[in-house]
C-alpha positions in Angstrom: 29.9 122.2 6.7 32.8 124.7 6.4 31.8 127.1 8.5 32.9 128.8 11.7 33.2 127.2 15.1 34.2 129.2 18.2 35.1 127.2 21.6 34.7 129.0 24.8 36.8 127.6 27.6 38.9 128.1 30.3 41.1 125.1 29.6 44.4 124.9 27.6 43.9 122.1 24.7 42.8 124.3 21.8 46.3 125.0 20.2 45.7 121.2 19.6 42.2 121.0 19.0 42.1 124.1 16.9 45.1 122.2 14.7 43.0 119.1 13.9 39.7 121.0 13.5 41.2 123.6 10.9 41.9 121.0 9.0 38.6 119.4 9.0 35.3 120.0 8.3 35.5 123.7 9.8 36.8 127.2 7.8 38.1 129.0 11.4 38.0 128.1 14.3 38.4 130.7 17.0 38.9 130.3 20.6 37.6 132.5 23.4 38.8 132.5 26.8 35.5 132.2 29.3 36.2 135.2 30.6 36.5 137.5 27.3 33.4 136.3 25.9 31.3 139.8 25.5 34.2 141.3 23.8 33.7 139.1 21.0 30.5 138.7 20.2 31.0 139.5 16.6 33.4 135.9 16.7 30.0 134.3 18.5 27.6 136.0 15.7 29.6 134.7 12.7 30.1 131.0 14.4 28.5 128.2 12.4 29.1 126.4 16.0 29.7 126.9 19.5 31.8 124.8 22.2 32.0 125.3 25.5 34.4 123.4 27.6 35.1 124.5 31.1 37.2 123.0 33.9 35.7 123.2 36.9 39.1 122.6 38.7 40.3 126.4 37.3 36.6 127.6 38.5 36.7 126.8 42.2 40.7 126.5 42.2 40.4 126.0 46.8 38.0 123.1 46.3 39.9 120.6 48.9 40.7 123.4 51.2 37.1 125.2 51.2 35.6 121.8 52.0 37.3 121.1 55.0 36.6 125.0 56.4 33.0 124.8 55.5 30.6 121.7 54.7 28.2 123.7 53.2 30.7 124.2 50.5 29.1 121.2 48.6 25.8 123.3 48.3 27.4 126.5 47.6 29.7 124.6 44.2 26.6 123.7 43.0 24.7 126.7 42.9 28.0 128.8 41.9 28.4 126.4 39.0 25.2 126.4 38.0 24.6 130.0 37.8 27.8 130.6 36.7 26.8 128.5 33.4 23.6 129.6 32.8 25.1 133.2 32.2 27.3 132.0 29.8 24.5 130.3 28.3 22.8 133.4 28.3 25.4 135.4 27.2 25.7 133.2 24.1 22.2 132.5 23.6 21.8 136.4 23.1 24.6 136.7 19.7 23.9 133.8 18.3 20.8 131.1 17.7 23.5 128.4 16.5 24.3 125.4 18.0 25.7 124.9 21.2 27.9 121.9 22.0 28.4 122.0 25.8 31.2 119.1 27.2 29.7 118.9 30.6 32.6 119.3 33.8 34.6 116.2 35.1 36.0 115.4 38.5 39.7 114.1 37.7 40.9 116.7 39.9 39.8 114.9 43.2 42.6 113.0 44.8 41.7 109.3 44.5 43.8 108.9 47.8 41.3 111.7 49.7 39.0 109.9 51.4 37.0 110.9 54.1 35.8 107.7 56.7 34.0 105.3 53.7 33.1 108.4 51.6 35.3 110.3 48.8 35.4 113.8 49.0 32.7 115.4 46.9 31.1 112.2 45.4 29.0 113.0 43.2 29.1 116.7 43.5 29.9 116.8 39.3 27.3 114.7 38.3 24.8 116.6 40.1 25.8 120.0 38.6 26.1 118.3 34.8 22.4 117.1 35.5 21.7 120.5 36.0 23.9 122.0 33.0 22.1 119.1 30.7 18.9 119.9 31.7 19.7 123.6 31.0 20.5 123.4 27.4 17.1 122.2 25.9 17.6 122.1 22.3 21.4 122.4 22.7 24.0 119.1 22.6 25.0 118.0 25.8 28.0 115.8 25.8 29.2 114.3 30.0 32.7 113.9 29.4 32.7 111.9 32.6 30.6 108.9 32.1 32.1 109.2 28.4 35.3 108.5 29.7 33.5 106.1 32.4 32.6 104.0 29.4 35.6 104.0 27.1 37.9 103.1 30.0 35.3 100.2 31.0 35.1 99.1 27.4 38.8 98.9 27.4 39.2 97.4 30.9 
């Protein structure tokens, strides 16, 4: 392959990432913050690959707190999320017609301890809104980094 790849994220692996991948099958690999992605377009256009890799846990930082203000907070997540990664996708999808590898959100910020009568906090709330994202990204790789972790950890159990 030895081309570009670019990964879009608000999460703090890449220095790591970007190490291993430099040395592999990619020329450069460039990382853009989520929130500087129109200012480098020309990074997107020139990018053999895309990755995007958010955290949900930096995008609605207040989750635990919100919740217990306002039940209507599980609604308003998923439609924030949702539209939130459709522009990206958009934004995106409008520099470059390369693939797009999207890692799908997880929910290891909950507090296994947080539970609410018989019911965790937010169950299911993330697989909902990666549905969604998967559903989104029609000709586009969807990878759910939850039940991927689901499985390795059961395989290894």
């Amino acid at each position: 392959m030895k081309g570009n790849l670019v990964i879009i994220s608000n999460i703090v692996f890449e220095p790591y990432l970007k190490k291993y991948l430099d040395k592999t099958v990619f020329r450069k690999v460039s990382s853009i913050p989520v929130n500087e992605i129109g200012a480098n377009d020309e990074i997107v256009r020139e990018a053999e690959a895309v990755v995007i890799c958010l955290n949900f846990d930096v995008l609605f930082p207040d989750i635990q707190s919100e919740e217990k203000k306002d039940g209507s907070f599980y609604k308003k997540a998923i439609e924030c999320s949702v539209c939130f990664s459709k522009a990206i996708y958009r934004q995106v999808r409008g520099v470059t017609k390369e693939r797009i590898i999207w890692f799908g959100f997880e929910d290891y910020y909950l507090h296994g301890d947080a539970v609410y009568g018989t019911l965790l906090p937010f169950h299911g709330l993330i697989d909902t809104i990666n549905q969604m994202i998967e559903k989104m990204l029609v000709d586009d790789v969807f990878i759910d980094m939850k039940r991927l972790i689901a499985r390795v950890g059961t395989a290894d159990a």
